[in-house]
Backbone as CSV, one residue per row, in Angstrom:
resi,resn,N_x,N_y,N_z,CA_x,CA_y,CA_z,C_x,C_y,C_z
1,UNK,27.670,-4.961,32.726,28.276,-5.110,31.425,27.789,-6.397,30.775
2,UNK,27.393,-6.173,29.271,27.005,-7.272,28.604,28.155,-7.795,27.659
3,UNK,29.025,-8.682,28.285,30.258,-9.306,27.031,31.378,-8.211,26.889
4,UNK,31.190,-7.476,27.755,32.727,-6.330,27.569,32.168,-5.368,27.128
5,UNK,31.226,-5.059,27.345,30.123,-3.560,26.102,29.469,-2.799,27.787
6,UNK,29.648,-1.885,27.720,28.734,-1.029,28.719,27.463,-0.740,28.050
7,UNK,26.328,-0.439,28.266,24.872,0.284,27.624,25.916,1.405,26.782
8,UNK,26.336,2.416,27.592,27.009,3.480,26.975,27.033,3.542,25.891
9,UNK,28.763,2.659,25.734,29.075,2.228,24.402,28.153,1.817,23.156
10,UNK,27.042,1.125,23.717,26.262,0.412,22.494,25.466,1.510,22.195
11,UNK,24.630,2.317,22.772,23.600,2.992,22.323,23.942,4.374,21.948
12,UNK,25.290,5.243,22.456,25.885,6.094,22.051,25.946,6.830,20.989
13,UNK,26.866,5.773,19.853,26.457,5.764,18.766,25.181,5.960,17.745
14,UNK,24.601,5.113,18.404,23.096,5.471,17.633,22.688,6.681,18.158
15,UNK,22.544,6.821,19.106,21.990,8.315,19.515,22.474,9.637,18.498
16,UNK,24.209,9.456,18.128,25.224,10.113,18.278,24.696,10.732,16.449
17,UNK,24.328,9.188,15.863,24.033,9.390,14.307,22.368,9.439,13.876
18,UNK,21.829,9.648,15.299,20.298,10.097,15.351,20.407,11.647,14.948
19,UNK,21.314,11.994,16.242,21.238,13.629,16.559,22.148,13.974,15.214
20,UNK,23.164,13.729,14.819,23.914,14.214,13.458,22.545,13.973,12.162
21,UNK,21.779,13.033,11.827,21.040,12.610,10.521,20.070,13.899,11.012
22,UNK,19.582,14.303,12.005,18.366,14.989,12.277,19.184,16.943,12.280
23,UNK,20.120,16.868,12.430,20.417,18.395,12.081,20.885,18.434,10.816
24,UNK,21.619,17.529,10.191,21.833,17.641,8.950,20.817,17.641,7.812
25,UNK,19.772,16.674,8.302,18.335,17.026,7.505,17.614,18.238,7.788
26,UNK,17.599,19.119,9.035,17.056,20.277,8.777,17.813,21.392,7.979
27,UNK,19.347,21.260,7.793,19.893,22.035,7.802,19.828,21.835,5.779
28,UNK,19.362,20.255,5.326,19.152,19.935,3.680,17.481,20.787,3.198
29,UNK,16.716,20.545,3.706,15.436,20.712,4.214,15.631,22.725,3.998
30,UNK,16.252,23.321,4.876,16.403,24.387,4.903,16.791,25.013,3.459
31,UNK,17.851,24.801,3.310,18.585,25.024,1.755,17.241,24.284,0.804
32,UNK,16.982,23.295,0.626,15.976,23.050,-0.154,14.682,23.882,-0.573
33,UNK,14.262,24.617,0.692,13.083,25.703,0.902,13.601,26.889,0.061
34,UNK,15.219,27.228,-0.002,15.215,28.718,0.137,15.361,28.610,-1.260
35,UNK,15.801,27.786,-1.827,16.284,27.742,-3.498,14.420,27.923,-4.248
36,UNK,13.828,26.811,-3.305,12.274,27.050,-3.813,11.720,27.880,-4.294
37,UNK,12.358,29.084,-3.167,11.763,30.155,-2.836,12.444,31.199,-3.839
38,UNK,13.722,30.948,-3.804,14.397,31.931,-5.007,13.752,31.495,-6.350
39,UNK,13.919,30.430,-6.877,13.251,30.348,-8.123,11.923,30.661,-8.430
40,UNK,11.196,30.251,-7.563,9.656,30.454,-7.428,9.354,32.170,-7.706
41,UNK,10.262,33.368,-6.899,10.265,34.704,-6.894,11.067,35.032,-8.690
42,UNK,11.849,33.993,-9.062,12.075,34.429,-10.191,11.260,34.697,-11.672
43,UNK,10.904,33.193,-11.143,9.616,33.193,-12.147,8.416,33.668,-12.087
44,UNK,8.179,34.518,-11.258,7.245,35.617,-10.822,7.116,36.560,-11.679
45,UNK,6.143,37.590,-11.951,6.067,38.947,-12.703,6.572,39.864,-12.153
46,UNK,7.269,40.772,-12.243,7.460,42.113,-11.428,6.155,42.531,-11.681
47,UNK,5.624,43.046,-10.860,4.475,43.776,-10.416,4.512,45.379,-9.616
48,UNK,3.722,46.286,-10.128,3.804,47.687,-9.602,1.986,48.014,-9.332
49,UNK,1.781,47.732,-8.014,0.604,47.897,-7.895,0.363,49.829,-7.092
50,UNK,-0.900,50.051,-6.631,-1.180,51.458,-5.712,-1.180,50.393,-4.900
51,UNK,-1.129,51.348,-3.553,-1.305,50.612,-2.413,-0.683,51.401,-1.081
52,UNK,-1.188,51.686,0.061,-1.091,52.212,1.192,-0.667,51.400,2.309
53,UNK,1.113,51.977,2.695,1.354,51.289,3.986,0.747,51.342,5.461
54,UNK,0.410,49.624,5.558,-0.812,49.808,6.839,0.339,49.874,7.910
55,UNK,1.187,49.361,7.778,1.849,48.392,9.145,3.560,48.126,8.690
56,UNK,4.183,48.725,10.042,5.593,48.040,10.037,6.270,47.188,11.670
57,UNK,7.044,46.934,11.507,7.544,46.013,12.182,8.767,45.221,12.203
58,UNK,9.433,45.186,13.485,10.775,45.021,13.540,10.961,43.770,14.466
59,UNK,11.329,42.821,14.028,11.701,41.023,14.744,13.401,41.067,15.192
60,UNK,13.733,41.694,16.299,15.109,41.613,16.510,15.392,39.900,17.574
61,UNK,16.578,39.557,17.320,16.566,38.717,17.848,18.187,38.882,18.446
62,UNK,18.668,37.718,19.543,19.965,38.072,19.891,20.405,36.688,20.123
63,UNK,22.303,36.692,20.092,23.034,35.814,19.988,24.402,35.701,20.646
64,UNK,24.581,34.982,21.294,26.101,35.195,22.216,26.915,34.426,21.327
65,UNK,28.195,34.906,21.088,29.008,34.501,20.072,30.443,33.384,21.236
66,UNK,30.934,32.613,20.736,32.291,32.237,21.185,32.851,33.497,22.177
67,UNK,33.054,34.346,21.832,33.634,35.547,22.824,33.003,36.211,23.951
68,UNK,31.502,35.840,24.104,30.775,35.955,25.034,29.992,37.287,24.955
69,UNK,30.454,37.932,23.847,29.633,39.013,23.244,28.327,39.471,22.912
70,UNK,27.296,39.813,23.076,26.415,39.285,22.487,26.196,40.219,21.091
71,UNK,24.919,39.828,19.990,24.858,40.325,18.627,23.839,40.127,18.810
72,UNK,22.835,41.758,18.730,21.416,41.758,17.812,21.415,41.598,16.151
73,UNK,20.038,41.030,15.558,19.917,41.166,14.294,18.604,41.424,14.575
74,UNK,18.552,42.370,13.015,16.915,42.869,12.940,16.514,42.636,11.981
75,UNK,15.354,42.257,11.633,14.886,42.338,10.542,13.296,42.565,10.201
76,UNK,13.405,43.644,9.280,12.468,44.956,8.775,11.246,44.084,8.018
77,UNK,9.874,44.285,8.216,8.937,43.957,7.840,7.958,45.688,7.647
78,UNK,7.165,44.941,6.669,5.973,46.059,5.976,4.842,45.826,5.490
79,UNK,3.786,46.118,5.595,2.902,45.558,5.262,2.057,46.593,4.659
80,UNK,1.647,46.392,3.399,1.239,47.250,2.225,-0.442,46.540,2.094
81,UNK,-1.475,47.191,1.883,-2.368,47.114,1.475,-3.195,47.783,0.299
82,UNK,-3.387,46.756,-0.859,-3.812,47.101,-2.204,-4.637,47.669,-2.127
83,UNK,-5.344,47.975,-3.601,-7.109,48.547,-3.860,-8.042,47.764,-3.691
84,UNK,-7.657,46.218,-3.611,-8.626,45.133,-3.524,-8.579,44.868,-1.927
85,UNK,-8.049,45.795,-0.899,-8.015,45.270,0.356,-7.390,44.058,0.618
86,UNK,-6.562,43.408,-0.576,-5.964,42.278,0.375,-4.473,43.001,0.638
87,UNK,-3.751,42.572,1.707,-2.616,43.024,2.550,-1.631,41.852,1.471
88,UNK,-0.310,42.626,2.049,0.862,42.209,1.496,2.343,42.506,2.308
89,UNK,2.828,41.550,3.208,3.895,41.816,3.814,4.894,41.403,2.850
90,UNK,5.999,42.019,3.140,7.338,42.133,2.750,8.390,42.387,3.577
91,UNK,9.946,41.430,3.688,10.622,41.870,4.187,11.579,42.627,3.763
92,UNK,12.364,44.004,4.353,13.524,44.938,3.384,14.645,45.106,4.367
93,UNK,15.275,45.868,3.557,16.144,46.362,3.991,16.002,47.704,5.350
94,UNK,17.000,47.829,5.949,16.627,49.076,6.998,17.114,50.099,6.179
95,UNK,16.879,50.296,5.388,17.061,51.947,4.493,15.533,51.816,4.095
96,UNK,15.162,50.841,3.638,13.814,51.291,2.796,12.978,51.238,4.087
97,UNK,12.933,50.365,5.129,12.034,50.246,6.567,12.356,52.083,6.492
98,UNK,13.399,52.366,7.020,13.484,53.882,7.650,12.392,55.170,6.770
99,UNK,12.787,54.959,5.266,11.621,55.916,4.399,10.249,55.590,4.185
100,UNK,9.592,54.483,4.985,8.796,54.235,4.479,7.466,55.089,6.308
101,UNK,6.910,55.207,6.332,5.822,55.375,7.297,4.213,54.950,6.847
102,UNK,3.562,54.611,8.026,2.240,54.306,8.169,1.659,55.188,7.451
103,UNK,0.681,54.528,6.814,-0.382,55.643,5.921,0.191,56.308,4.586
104,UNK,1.590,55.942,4.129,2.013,56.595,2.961,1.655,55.994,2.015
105,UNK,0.644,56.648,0.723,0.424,56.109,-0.024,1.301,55.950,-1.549
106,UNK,0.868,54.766,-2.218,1.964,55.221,-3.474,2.113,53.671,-4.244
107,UNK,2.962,53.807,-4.557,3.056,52.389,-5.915,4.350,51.360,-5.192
108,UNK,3.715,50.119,-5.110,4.871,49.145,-4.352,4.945,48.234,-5.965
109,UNK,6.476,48.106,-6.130,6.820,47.083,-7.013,7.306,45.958,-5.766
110,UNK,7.348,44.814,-6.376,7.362,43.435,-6.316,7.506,42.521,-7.039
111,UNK,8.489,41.132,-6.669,8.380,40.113,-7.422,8.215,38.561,-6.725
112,UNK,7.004,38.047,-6.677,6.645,37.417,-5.953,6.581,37.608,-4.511
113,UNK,7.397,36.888,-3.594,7.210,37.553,-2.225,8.735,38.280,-2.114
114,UNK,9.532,38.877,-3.159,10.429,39.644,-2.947,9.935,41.155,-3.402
115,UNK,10.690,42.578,-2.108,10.063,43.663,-2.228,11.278,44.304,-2.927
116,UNK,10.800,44.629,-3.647,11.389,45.943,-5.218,12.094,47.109,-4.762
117,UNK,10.367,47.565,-4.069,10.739,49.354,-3.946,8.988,49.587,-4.098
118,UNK,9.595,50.999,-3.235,7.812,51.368,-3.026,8.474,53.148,-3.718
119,UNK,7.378,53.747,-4.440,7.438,54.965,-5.156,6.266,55.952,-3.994
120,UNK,6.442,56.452,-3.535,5.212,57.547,-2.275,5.013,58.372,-3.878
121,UNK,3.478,58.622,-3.197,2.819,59.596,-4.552,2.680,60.755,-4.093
122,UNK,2.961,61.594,-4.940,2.964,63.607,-4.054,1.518,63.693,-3.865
């Protein structure tokens, strides 16, 4: 002991408002990105291009809750390729993931990196 202070005591703290400043900045940081990202998609064009789905894909992930339960989440990816050959992923909903299949061709609207709706052509 230095003067009535254990190490403990002294460095604790700092640690304590290391680890609090460093999740609270990812968690400002985070929110900061997504607003980016909303405005940025706002001020975007809606766009209705042709284009043929190459590729889908499903990122499930899992979570044990307080009750010891656990919870999947999924979330639906697609990947559309234009007339100019460049590709275009998007993430949706599992209604539009479910109607959509490989190789269907047809018209994808969009607004920025948010997905619209895809139209299949007869």
């Amino acid at each position: 002991m230095f003067w009535g202070f254990s190490l403990l005591e002294t460095i604790f703290p700092i640690l304590f408002f290391m680890a609090f400043s460093l999740v609270l900045g990812i968690f400002i940081l985070s929110l900061v990105r997504g607003i980016q990202t909303y405005r940025k998609n706002n001020a975007a064009p809606v766009l209705t291009v042709q284009c043929r789905v190459v590729d889908k894909r499903m990122e499930v992930s899992h979570r044990m809750d307080g009750d010891a339960l656990p919870h999947s989440f999924v979330r639906y990816y697609a990947t559309f390729q234009v007339e100019s050959g460049d590709r275009l992923e998007f993430a949706m909903e599992g209604r539009d993931y479910g109607q959509l299949a490989q190789g269907d061709l047809g018209r994808l609207t969009f607004q920025g990196t948010r997905y619209l709706g895809f139209r299949r052509s007869s």
